[in-house]
MOPAC internal coordinates of N, CA, C and O (Angstrom, degrees):
PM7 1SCF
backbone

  N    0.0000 0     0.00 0     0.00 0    0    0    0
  C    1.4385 1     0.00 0     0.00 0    1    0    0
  C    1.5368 1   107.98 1     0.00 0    2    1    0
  O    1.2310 1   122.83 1   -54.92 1    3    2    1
  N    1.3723 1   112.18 1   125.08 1    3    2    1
  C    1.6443 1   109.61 1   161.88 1    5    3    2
  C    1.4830 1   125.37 1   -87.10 1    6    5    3
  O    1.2310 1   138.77 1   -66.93 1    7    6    5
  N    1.2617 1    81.22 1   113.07 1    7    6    5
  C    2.0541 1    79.43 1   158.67 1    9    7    6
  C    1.0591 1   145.86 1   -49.10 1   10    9    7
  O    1.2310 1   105.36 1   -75.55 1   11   10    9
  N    1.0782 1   144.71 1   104.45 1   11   10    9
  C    1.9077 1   140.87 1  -145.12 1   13   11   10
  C    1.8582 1    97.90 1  -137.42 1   14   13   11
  O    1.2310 1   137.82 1   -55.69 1   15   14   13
  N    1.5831 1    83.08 1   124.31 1   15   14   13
  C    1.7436 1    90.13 1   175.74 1   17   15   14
  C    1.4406 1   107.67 1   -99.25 1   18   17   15
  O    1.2310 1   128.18 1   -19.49 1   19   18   17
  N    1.0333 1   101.86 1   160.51 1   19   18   17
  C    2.1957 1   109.14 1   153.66 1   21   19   18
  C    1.6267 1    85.79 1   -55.91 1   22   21   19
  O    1.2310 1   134.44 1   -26.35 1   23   22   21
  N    2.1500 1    89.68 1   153.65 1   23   22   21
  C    0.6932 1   113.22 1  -177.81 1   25   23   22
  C    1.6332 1   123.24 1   -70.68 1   26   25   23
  O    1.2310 1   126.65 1   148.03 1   27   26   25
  N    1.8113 1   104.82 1   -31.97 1   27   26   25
  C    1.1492 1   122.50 1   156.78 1   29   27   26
  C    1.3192 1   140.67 1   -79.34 1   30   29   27
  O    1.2310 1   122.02 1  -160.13 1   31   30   29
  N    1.5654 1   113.73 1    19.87 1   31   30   29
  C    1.4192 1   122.29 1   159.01 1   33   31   30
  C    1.5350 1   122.12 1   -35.22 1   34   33   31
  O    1.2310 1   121.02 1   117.23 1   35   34   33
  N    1.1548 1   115.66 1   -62.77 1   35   34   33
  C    1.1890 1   127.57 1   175.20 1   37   35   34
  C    1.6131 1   131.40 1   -57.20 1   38   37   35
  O    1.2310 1   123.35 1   157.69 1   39   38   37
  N    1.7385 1   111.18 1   -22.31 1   39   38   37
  C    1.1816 1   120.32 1   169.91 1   41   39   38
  C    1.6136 1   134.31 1   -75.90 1   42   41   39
  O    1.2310 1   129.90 1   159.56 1   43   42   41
  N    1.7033 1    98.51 1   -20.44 1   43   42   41
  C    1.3648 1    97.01 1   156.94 1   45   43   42
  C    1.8926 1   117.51 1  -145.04 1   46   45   43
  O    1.2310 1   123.04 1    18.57 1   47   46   45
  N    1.1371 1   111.78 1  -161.43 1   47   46   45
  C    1.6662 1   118.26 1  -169.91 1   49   47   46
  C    1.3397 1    89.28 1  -120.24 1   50   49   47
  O    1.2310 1   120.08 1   -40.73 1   51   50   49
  N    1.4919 1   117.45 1   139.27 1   51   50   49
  C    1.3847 1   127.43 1   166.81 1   53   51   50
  C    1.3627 1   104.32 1   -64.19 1   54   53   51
  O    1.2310 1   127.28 1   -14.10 1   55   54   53
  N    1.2982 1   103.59 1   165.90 1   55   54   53
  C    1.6169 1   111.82 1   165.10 1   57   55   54
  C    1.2661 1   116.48 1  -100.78 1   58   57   55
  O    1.2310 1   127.46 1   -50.71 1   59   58   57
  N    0.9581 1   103.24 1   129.29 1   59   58   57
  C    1.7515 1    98.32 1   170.10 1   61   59   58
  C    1.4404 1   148.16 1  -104.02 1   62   61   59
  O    1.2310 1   116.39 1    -2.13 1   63   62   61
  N    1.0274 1   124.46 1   177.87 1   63   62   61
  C    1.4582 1   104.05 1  -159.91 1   65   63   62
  C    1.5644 1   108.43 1   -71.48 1   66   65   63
  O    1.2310 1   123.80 1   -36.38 1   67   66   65
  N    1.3546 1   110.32 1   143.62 1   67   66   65
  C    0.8380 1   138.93 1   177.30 1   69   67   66
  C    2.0447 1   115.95 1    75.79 1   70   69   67
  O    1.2310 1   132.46 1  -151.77 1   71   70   69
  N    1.2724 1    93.54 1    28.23 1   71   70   69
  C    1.7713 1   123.18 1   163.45 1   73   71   70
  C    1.6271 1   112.17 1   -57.79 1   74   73   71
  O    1.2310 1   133.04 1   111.55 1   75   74   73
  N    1.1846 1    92.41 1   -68.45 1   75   74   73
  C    1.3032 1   123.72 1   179.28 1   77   75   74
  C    1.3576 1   131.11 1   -88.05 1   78   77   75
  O    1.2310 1   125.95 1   143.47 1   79   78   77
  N    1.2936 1   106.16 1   -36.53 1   79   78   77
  C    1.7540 1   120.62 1  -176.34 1   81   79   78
  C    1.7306 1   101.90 1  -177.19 1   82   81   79
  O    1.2310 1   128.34 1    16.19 1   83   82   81
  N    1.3615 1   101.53 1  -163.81 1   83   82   81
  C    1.4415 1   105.85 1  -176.05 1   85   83   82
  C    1.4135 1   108.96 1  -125.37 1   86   85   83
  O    1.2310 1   121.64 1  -161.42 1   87   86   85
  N    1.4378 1   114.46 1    18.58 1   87   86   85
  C    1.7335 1   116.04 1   159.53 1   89   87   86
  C    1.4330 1   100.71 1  -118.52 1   90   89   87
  O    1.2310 1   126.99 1   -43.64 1   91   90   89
  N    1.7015 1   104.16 1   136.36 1   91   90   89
  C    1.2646 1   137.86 1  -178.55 1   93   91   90
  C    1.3593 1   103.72 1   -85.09 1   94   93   91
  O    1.2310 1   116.87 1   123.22 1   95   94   93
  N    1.0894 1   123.55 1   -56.78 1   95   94   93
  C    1.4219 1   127.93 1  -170.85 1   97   95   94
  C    1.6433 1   103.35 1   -46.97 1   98   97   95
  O    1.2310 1    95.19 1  -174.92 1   99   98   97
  N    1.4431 1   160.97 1     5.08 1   99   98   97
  C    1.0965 1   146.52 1    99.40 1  101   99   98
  C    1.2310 1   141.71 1   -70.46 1  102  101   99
  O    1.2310 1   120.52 1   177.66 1  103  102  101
  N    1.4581 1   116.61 1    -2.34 1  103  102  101
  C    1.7412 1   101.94 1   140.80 1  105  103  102
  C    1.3201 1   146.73 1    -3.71 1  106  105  103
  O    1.2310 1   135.58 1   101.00 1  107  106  105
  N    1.5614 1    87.45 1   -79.00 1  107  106  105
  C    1.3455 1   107.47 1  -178.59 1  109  107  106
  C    1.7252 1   119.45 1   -48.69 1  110  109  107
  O    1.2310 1   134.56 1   110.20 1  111  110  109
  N    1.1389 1    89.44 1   -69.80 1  111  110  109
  C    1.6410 1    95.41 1  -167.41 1  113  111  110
  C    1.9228 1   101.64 1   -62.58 1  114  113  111
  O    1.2310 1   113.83 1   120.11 1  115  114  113
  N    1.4614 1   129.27 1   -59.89 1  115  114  113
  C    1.8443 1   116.11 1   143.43 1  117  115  114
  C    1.4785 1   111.40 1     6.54 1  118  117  115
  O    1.2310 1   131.64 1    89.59 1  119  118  117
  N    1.3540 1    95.14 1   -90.41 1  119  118  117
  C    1.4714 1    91.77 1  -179.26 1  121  119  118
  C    1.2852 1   133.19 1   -71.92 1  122  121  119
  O    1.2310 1   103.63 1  -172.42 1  123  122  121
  N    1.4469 1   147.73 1     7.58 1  123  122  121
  C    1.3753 1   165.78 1   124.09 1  125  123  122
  C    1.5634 1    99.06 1   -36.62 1  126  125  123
  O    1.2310 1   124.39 1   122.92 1  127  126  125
  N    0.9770 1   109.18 1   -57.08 1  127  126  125
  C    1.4356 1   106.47 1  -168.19 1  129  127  126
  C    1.5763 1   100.29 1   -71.01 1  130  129  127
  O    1.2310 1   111.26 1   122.87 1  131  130  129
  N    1.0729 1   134.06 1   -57.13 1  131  130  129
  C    1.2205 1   132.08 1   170.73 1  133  131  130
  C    1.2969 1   124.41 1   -41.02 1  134  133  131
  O    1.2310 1   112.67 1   169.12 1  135  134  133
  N    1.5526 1   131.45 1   -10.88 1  135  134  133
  C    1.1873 1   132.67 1   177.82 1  137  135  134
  C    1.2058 1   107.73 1   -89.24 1  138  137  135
  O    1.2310 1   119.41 1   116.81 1  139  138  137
  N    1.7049 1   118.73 1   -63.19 1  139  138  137
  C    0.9384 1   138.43 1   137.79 1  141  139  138
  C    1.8051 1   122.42 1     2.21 1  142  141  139
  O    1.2310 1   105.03 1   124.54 1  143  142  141
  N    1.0170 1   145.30 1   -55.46 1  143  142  141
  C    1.3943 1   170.25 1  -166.11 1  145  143  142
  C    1.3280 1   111.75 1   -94.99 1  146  145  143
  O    1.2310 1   118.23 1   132.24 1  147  146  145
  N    1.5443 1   120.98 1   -47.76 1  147  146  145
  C    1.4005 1   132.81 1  -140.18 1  149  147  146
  C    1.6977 1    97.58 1   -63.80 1  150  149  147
  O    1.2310 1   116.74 1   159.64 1  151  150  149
  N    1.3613 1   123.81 1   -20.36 1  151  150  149
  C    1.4348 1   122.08 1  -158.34 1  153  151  150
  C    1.6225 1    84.97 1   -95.89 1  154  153  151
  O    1.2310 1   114.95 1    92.24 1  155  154  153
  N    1.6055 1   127.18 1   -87.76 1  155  154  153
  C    0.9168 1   127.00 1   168.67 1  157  155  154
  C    1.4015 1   148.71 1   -26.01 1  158  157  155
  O    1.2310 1   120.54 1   116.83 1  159  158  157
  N    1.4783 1   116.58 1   -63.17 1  159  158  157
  C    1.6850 1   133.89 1   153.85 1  161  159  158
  C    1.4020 1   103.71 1  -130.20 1  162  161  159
  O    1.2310 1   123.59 1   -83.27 1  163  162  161
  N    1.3149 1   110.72 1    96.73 1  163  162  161
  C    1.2829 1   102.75 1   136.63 1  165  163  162
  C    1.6069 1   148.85 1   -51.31 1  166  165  163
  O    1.2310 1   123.65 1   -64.12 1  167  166  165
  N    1.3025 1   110.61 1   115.88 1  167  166  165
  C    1.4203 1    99.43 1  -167.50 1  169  167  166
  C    1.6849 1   120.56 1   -93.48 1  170  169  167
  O    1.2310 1   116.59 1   -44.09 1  171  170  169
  N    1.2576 1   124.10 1   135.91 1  171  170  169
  C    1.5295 1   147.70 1  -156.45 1  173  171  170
  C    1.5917 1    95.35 1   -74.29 1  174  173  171
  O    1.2310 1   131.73 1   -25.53 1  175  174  173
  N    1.4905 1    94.96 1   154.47 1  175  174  173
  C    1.9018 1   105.45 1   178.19 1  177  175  174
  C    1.4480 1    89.25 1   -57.29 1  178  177  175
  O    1.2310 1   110.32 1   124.25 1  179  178  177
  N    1.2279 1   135.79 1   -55.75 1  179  178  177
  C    1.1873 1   147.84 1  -174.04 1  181  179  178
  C    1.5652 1   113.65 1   -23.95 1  182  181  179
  O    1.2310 1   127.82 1   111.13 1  183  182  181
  N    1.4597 1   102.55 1   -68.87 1  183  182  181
  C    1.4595 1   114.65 1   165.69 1  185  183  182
  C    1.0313 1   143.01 1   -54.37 1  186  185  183
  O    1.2310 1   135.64 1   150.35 1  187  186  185
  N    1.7153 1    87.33 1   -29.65 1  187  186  185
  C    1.8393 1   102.68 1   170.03 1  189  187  186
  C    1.4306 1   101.08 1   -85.36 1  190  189  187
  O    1.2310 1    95.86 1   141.44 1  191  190  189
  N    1.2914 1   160.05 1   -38.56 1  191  190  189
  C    1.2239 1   150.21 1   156.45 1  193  191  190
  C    1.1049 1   116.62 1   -28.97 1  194  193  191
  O    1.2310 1   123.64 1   138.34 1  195  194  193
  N    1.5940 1   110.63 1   -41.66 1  195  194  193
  C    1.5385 1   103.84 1  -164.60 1  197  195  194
  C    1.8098 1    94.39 1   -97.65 1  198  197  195
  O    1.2310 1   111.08 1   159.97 1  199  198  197
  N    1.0051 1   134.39 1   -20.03 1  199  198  197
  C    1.7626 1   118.73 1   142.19 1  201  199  198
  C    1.1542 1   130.27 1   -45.19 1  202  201  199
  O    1.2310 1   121.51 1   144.00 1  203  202  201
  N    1.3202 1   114.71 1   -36.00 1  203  202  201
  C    1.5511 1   122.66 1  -162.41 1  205  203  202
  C    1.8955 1    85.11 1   -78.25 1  206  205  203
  O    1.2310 1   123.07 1   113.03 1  207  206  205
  N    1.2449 1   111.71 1   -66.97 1  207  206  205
  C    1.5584 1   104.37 1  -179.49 1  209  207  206
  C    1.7213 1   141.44 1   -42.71 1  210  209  207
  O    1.2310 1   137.46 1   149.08 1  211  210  209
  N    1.7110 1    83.77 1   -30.92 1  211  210  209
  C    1.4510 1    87.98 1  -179.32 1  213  211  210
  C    1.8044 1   109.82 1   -94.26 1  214  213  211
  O    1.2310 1   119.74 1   163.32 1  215  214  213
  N    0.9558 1   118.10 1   -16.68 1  215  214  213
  C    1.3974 1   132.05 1   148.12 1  217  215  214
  C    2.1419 1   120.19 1   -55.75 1  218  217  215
  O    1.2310 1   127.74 1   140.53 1  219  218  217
  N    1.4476 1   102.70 1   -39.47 1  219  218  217
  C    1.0075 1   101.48 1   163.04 1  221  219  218
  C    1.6977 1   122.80 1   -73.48 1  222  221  219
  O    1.2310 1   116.43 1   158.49 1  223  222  221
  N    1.3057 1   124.39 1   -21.51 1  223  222  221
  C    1.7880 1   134.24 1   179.51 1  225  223  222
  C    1.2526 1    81.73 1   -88.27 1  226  225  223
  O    1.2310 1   116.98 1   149.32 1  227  226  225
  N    0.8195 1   123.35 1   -30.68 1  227  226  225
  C    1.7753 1    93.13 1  -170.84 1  229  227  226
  C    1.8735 1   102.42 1   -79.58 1  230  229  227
  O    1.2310 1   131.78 1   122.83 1  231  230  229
  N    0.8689 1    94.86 1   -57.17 1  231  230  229
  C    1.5506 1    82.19 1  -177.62 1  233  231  230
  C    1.6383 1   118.07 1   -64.69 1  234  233  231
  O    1.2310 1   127.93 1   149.10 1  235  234  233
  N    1.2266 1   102.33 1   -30.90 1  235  234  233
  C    1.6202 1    86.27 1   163.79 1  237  235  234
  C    1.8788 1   116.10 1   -64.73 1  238  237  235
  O    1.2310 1   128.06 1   152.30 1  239  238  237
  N    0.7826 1   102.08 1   -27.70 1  239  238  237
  C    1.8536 1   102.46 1   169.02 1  241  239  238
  C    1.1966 1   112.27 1   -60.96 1  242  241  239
  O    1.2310 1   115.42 1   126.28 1  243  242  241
  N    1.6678 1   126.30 1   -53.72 1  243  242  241
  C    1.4684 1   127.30 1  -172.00 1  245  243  242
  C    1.2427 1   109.49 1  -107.76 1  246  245  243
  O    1.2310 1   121.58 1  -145.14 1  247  246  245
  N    1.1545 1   114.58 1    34.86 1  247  246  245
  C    1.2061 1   106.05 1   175.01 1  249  247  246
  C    1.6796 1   114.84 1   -78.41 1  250  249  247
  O    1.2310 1   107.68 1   -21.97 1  251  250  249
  N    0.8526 1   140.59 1   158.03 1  251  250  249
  C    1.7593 1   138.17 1   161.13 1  253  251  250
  C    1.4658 1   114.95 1   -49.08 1  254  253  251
  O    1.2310 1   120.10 1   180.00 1  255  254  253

């Protein structure tokens, strides 16, 4: 099996935990989007903060 990256792997550095905050469980998808974007709009720490937060209300809403 070959391994195949986005094309924009290379254009930026993930964030890591505790970059942004101290839940991981939005990482992932943050940084998806950022790959995703990186050619077209790149998105700002700024933006990623304000994902990381609104990702955080949401789970405080659904949470159990």
């Amino acid at each position: 099996m070959t391994r195949q990256c986005h094309p924009n792997a290379t254009r930026i550095e993930p964030y890591q935990q505790g970059r942004l905050d101290s839940l991981c469980g939005l990482y992932a998808p943050i940084n998806g989007a950022r790959l995703i974007y990186a050619d077209t709009a790149p998105l700002t720490g700024q933006s990623c903060k304000r994902l990381f937060a609104e990702g955080m209300d949401f789970l405080t809403v659904n949470s159990p």
